[in-house]
KOLMAR-67847 format. One record per residue: residue in three letters; x, y, z of N, C-alpha, C in turn. Coordinates in nm, 3 decimals. Atoms other than C-alpha are relative to their C-alpha. Example, Ala and Ser with C-alpha at 12.3 -4.5 7.8 and 13.67 -1.06 7.14 Angstrom:
- marvo	n_east	n_north	n_up	ca_east	ca_north	ca_up	c_east	c_north	c_up
- ALA	0.089	-0.119	0.000	1.230	-0.450	0.780	0.090	0.120	0.000
- SER	-0.082	-0.119	-0.006	1.367	-0.106	0.714	-0.077	0.109	0.073
//
This chain:
- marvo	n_east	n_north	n_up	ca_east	ca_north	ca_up	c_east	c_north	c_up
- UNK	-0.047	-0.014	-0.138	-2.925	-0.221	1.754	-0.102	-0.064	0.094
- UNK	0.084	0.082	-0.055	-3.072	-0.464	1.967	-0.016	0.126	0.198
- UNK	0.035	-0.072	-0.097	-3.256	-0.321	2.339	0.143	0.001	0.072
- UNK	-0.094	0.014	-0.113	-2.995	-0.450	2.559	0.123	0.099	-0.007
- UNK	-0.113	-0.081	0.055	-2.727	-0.258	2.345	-0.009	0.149	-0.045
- UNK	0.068	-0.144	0.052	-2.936	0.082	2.293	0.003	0.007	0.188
- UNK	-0.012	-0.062	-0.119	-2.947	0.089	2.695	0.107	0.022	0.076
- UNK	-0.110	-0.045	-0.015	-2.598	0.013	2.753	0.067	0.144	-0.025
- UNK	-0.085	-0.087	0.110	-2.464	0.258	2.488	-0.105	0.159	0.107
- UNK	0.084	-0.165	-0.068	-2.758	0.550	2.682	0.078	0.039	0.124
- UNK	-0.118	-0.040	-0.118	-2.564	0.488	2.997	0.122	0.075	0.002
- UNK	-0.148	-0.028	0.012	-2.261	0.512	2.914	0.029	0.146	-0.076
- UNK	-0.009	-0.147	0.071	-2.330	0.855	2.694	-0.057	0.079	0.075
- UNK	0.088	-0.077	-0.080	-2.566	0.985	2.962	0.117	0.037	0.100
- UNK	-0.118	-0.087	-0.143	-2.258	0.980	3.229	0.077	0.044	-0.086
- UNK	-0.095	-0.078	0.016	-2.026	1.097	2.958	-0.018	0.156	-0.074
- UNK	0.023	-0.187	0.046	-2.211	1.420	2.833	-0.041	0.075	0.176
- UNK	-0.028	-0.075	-0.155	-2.240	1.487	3.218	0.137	0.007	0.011
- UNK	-0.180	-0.033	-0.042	-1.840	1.456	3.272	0.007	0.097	-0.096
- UNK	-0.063	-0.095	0.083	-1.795	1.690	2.963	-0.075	0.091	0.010
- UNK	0.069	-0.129	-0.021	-2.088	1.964	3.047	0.069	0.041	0.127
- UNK	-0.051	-0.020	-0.158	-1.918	1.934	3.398	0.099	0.067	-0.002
- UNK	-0.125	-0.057	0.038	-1.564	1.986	3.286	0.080	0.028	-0.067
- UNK	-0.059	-0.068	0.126	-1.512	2.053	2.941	0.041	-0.161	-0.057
- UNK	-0.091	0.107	0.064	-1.339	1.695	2.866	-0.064	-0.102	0.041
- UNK	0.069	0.093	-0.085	-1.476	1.353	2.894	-0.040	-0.128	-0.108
- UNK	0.108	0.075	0.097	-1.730	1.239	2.602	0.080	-0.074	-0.035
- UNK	-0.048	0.099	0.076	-1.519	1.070	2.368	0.047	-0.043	0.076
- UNK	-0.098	0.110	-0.054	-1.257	0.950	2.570	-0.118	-0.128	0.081
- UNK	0.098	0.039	-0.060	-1.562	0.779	2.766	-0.089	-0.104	-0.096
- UNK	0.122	0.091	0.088	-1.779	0.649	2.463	0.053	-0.064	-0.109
- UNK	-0.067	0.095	0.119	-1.492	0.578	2.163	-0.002	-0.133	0.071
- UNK	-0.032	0.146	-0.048	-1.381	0.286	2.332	-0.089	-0.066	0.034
- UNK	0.156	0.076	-0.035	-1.757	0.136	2.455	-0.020	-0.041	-0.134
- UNK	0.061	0.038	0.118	-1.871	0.192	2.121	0.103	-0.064	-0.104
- UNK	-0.077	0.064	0.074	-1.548	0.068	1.946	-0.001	-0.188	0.063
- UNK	-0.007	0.113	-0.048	-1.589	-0.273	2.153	-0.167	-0.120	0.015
- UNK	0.116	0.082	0.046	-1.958	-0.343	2.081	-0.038	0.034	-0.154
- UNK	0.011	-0.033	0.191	-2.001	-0.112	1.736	0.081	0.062	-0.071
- UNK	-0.091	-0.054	0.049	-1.707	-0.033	1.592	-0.023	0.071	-0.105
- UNK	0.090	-0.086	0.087	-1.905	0.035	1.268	-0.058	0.145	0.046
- UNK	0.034	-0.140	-0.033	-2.033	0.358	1.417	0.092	0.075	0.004
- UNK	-0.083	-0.075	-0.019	-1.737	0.520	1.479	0.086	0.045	-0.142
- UNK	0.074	-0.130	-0.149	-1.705	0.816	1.437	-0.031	0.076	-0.040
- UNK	0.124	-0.060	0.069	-1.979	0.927	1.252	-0.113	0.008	0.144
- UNK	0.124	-0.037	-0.080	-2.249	0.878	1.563	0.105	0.084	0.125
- UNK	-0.033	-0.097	-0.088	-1.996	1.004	1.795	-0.008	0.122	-0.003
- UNK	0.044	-0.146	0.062	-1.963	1.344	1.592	-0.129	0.019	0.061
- UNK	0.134	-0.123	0.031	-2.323	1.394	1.532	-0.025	-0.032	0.184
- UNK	0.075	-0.055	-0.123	-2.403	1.327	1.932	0.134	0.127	0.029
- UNK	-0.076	-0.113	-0.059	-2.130	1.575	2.032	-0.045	0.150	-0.047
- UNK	0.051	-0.094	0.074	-2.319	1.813	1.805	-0.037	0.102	0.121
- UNK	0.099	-0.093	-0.109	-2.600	1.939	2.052	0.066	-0.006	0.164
- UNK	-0.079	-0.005	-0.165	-2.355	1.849	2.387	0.124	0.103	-0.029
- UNK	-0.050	-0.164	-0.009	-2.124	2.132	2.264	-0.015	0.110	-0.051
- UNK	0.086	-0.100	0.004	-2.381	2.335	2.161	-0.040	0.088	0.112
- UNK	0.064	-0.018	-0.196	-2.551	2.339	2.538	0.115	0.060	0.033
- UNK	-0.059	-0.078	-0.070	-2.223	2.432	2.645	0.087	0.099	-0.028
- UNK	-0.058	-0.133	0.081	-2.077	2.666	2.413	-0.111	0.114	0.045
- UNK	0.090	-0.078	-0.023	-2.430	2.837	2.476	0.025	0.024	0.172
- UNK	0.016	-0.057	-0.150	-2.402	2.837	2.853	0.120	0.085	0.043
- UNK	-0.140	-0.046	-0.110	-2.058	2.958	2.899	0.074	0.085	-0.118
- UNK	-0.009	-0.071	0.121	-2.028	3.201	2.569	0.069	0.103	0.037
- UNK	-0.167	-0.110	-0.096	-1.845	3.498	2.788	0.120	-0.028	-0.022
- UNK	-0.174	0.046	-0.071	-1.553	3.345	2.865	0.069	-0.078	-0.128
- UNK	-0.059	0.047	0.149	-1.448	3.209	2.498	0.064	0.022	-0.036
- UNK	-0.116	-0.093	0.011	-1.075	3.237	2.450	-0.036	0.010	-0.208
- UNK	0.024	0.017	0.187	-1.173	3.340	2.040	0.105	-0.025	-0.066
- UNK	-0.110	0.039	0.036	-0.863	3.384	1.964	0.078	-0.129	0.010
- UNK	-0.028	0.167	0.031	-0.715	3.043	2.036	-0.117	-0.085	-0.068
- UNK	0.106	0.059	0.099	-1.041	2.927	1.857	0.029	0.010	-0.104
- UNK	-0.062	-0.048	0.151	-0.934	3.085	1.550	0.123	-0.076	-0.051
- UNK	-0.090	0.070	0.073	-0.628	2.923	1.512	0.001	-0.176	0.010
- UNK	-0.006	0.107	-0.005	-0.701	2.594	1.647	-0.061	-0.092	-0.086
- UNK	0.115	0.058	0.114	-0.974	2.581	1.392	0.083	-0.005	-0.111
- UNK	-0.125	-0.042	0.151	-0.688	2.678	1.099	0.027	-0.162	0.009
- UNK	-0.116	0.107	0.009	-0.497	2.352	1.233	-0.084	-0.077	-0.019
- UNK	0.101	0.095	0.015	-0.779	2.140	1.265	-0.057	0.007	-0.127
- UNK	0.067	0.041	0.094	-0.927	2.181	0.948	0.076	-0.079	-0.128
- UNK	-0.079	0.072	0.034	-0.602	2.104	0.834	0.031	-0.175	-0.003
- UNK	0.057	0.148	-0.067	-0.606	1.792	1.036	-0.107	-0.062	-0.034
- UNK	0.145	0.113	0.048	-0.971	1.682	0.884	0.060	-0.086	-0.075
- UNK	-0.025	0.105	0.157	-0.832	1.555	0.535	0.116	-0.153	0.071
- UNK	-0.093	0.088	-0.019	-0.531	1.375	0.698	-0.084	-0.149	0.088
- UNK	0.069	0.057	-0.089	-0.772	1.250	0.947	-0.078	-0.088	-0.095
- UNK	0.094	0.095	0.103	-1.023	1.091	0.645	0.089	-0.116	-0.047
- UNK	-0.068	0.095	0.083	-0.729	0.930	0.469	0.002	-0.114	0.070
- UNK	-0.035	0.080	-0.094	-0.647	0.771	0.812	-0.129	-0.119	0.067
- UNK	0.116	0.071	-0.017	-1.026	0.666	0.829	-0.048	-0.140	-0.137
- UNK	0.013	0.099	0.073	-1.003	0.517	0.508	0.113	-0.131	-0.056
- UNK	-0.138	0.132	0.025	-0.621	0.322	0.500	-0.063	-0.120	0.126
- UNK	0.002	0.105	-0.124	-0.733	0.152	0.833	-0.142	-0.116	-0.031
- UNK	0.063	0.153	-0.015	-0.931	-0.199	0.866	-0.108	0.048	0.110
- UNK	0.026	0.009	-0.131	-1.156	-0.246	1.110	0.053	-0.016	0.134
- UNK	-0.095	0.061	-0.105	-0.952	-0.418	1.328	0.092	0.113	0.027
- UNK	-0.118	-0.154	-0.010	-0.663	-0.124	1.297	-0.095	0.072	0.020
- UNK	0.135	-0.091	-0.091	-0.968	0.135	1.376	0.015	-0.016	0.140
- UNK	0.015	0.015	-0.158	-1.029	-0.061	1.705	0.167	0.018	0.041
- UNK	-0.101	-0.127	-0.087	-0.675	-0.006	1.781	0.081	0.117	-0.008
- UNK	-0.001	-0.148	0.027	-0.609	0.304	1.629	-0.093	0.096	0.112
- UNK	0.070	-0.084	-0.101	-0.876	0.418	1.875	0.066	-0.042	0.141
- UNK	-0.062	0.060	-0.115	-0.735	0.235	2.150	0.152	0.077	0.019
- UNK	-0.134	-0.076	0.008	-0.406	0.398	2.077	0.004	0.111	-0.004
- UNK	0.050	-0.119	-0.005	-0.531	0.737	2.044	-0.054	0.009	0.155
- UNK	0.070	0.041	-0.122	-0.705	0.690	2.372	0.117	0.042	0.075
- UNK	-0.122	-0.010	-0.106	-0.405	0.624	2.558	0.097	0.115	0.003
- UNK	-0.104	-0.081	0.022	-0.164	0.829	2.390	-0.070	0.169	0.067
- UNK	0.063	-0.113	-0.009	-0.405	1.133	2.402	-0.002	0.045	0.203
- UNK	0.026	0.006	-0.151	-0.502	1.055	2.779	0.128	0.000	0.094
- UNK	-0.182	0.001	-0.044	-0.077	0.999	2.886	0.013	0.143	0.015
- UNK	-0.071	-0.120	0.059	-0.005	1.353	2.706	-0.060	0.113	0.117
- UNK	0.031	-0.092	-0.085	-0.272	1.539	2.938	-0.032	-0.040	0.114
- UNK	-0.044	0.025	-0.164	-0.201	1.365	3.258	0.103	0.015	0.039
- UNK	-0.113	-0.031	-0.068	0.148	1.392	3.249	0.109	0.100	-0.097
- UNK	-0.082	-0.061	0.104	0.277	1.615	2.992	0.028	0.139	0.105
- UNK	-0.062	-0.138	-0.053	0.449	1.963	3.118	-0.131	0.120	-0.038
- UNK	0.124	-0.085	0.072	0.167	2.290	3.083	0.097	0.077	-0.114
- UNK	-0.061	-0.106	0.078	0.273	2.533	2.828	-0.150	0.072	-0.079
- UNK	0.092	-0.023	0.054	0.074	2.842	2.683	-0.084	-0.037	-0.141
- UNK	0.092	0.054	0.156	-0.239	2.843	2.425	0.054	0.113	-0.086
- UNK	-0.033	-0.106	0.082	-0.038	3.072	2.190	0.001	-0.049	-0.131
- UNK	0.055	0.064	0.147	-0.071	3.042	1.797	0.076	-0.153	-0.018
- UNK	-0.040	0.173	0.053	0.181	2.724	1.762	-0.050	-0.091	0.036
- UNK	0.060	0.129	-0.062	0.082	2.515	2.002	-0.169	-0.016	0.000
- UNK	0.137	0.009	0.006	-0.275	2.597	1.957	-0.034	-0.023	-0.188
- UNK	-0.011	0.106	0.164	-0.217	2.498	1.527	0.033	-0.132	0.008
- UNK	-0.064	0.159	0.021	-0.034	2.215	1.627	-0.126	-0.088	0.095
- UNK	0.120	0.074	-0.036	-0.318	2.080	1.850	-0.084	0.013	-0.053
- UNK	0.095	0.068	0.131	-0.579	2.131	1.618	0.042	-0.036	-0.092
- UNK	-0.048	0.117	0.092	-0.369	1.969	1.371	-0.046	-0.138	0.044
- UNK	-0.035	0.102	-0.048	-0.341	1.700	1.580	-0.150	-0.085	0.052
- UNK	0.159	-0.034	0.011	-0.717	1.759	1.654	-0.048	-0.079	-0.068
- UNK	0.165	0.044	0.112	-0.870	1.697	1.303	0.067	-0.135	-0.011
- UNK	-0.066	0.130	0.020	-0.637	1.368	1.267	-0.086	-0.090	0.099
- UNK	0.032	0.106	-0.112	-0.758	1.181	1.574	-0.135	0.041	0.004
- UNK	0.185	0.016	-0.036	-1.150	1.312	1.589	-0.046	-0.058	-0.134
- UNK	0.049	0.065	0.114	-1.193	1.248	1.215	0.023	-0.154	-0.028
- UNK	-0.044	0.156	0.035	-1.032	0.915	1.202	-0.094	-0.084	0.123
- UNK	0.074	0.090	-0.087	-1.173	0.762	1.578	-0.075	0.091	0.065
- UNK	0.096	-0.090	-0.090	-1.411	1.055	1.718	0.069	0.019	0.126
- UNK	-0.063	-0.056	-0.119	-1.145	1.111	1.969	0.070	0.135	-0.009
- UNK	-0.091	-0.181	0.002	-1.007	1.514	2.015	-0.003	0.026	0.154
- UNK	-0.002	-0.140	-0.139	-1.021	1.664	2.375	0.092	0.009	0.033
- UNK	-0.126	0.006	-0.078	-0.733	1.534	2.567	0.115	0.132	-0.041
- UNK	-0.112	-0.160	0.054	-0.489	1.833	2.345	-0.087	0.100	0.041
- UNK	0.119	-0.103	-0.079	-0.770	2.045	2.405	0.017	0.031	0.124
- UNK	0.025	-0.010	-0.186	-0.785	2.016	2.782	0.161	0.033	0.032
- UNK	-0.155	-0.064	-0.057	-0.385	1.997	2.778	0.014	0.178	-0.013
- UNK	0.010	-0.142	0.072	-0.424	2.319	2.558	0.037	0.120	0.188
- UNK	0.073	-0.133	-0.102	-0.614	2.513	2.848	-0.017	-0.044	0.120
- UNK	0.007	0.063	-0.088	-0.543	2.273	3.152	0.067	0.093	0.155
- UNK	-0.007	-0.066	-0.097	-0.457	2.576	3.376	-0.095	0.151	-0.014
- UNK	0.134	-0.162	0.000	-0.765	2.841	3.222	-0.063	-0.078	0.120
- UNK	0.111	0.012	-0.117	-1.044	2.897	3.435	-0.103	-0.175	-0.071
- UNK	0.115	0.037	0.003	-1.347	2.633	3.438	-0.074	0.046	-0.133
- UNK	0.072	-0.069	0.097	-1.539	2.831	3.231	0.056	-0.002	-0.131
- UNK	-0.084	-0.043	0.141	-1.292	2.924	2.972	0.040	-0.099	-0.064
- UNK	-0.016	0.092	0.027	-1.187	2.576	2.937	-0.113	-0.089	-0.072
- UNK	0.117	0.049	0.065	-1.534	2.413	2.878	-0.055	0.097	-0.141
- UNK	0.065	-0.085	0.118	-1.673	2.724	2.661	0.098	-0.033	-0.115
- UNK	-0.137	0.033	0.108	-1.327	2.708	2.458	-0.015	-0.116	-0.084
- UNK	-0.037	0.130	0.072	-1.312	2.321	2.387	-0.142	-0.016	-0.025
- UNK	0.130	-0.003	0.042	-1.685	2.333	2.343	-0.038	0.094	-0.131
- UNK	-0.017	-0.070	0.169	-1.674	2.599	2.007	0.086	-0.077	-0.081
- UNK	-0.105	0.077	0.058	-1.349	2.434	1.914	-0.072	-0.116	-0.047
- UNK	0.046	0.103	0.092	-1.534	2.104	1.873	-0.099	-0.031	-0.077
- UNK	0.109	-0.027	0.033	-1.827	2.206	1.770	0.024	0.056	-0.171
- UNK	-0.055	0.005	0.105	-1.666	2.340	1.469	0.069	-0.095	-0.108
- UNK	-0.037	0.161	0.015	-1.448	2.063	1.444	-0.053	-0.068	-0.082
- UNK	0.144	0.073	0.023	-1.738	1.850	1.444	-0.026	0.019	-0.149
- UNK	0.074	-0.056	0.121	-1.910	2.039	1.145	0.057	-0.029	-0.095
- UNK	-0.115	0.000	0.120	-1.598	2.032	0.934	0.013	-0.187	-0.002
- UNK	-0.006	0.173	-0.022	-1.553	1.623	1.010	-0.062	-0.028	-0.097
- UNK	0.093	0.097	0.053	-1.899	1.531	0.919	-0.037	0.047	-0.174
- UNK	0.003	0.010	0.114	-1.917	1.716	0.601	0.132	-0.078	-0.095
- UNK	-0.169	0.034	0.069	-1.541	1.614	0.482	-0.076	-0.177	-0.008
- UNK	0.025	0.188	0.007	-1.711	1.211	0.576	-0.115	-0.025	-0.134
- UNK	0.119	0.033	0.111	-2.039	1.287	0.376	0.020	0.025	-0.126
- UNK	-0.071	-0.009	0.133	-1.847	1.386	0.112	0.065	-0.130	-0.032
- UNK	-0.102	0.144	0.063	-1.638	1.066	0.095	-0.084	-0.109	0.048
- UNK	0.044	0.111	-0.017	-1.965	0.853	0.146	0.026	-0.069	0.104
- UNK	0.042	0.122	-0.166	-1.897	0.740	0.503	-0.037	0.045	0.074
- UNK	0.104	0.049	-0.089	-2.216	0.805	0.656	-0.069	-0.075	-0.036
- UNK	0.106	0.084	0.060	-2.473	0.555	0.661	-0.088	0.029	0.107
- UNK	0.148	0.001	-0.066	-2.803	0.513	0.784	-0.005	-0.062	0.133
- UNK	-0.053	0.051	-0.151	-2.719	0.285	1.086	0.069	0.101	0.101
- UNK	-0.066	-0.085	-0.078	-2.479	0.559	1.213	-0.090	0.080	0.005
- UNK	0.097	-0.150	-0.029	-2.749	0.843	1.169	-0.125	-0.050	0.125
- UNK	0.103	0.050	-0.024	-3.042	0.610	1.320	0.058	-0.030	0.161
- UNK	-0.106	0.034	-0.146	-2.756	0.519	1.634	-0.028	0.125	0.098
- UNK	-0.023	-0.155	-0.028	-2.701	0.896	1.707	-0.152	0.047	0.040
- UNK	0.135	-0.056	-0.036	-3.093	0.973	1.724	-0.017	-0.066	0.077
- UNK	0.026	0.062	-0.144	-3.138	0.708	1.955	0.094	0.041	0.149
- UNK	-0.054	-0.062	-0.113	-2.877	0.831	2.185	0.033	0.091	0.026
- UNK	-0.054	-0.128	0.048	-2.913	1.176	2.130	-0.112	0.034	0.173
- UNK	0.089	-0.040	-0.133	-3.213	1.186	2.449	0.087	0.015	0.113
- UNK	-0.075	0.041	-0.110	-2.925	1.027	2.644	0.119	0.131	0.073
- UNK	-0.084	-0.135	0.034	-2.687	1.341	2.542	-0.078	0.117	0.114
- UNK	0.090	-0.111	-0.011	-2.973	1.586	2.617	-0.048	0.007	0.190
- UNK	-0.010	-0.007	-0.134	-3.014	1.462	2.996	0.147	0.014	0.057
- UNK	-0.134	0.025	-0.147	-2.663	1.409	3.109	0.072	0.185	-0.042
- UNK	-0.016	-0.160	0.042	-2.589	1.778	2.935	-0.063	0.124	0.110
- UNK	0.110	-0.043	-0.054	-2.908	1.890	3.136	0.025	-0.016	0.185
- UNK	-0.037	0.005	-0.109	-2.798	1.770	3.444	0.147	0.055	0.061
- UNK	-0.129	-0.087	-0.021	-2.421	1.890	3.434	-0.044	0.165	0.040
- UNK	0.030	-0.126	-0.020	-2.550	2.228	3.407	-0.095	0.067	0.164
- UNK	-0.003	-0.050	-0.133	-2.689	2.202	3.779	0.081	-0.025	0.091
- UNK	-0.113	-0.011	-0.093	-2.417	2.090	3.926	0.165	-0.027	-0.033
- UNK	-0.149	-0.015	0.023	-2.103	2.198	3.729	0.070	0.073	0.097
- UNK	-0.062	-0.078	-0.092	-2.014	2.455	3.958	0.034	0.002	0.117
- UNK	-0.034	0.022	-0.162	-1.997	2.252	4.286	0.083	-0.190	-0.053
- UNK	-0.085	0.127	0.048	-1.793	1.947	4.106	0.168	0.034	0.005
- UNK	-0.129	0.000	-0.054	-1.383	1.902	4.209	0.006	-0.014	-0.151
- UNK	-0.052	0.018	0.139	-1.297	1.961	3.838	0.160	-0.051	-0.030
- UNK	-0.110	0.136	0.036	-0.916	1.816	3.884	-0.007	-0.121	0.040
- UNK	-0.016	0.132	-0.051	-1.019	1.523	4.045	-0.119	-0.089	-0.096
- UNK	0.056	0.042	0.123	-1.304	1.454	3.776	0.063	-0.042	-0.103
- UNK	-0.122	-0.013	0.163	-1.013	1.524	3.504	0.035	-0.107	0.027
- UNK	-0.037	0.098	0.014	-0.824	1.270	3.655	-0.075	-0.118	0.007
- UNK	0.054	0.153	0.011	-1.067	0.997	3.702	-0.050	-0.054	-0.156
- UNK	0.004	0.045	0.086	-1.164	1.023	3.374	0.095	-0.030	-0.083
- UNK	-0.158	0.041	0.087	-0.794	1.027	3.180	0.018	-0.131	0.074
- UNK	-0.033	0.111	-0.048	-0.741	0.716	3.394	-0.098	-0.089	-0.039
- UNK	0.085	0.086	0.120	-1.074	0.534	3.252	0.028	-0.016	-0.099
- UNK	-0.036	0.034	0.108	-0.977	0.620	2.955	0.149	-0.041	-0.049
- UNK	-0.116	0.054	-0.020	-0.627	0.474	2.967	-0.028	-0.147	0.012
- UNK	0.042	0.139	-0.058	-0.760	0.136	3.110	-0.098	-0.017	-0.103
- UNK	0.043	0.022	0.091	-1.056	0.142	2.860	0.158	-0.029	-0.192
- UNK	-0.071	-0.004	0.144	-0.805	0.197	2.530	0.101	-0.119	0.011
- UNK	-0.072	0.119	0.003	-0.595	-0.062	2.673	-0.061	-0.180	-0.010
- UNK	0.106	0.132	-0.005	-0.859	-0.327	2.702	-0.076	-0.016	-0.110
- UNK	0.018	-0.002	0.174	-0.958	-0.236	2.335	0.130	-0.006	-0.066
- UNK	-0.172	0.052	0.078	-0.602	-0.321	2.214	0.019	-0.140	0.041
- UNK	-0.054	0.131	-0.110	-0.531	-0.643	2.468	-0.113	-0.054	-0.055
- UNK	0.109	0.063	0.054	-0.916	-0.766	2.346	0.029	-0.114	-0.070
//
């Protein structure tokens, strides 16, 4: 990873673990597509492991308010969702990756800008972590169902929530990958370098989540990431 491309890639993870300590949703949609358009190879092995300690920080800050119960089952669906999710990591090309992520992107980002609300009760909270382990295991993309999930909880309940949820997630991913031999050393060596980047924009959300317009954040970021996933497809 050359300088120029280790300071890009800090930016761009430094403002998106601030949008997701801020308002629960953000990271991936924010960094798949960067990193699918300079290192596609990384994905989404360094995405995982940085999301590690950024929904750690905020599972830890906002641990009260944790709907458990929709955790519990979303984790059932999602772990479900890992394996399907690997296969889908290993039928695809590179090229299909970049727009498999690009298409995930959009689709994901469409569903929770304009989809109808409905509650987090056991189906719809299996069927989004189904839908979960498919799309984070294959391109390190999950929130957007997430955020639809709980897109009328509180603040709190929303971030703490999708912050255990992926954090679990997460865990279940990266062993299911290291089991089928796709981590490498480049992806681990990626992730430590932009793990400082994580650790400030995390660090800084946490002083001023609570005075941030959290629907008008939501939407600016679902609309980046719409315009990003499309400009990784059109490429």
């Amino acid at each position: 990873m050359t300088v120029q491309l280790l300071l890009i890639l800090s930016l761009v993870v430094f403002a998106a673990a601030f949008v997701q300590g801020a308002i629960g949703i953000g990271f991936a949609l924010i960094v798949a597509p960067v990193i699918g358009l300079m290192r596609p190879d990384l994905l989404p092995v360094t995405l995982l492991i940085l999301m590690l300690p950024l929904n750690s920080l905020v599972a830890w800050r906002e641990r009260p308010h944790v709907d458990w119960n929709g955790t519990k089952w979303i984790t059932v669906g999602r772990f479900a969702g890992t394996f399907a999710g690997l296969w889908l990591l290993a039928a695809l090309s590179s090229t299909q990756l970049d727009l498999a992520v690009g298409w995930f992107t959009i689709i994901a980002a469409a569903a929770a800008l304009f989809a109808r609300p409905f509650d987090p009760n056991k189906p719809t909270a299996l069927g989004v972590g189904l839908f979960t382990g498919i799309t984070e295991t294959s391109t390190g993309i999950g929130g957007p169902p997430l955020a639809l999930l709980y897109q009328h909880a509180s603040g709190p309940v929303l971030r703490s929530t999708v912050a255990v949820c992926f954090l679990v997630g997460e865990v279940l991913s990266l062993i299911v990958l290291a089991g089928a031999g796709r981590i490498g050393q480049e992806q681990l060596l990626a992730a430590l370098y932009l793990c400082p980047a994580v650790l400030l924009g995390s660090g800084l959300s946490r002083l001023t989540h609570n005075h941030i317009s959290g629907p008008g954040l939501r939407l600016a970021v679902l609309v980046f990431a719409i315009v990003s996933g499309l400009f990784l497809i059109l490429r």
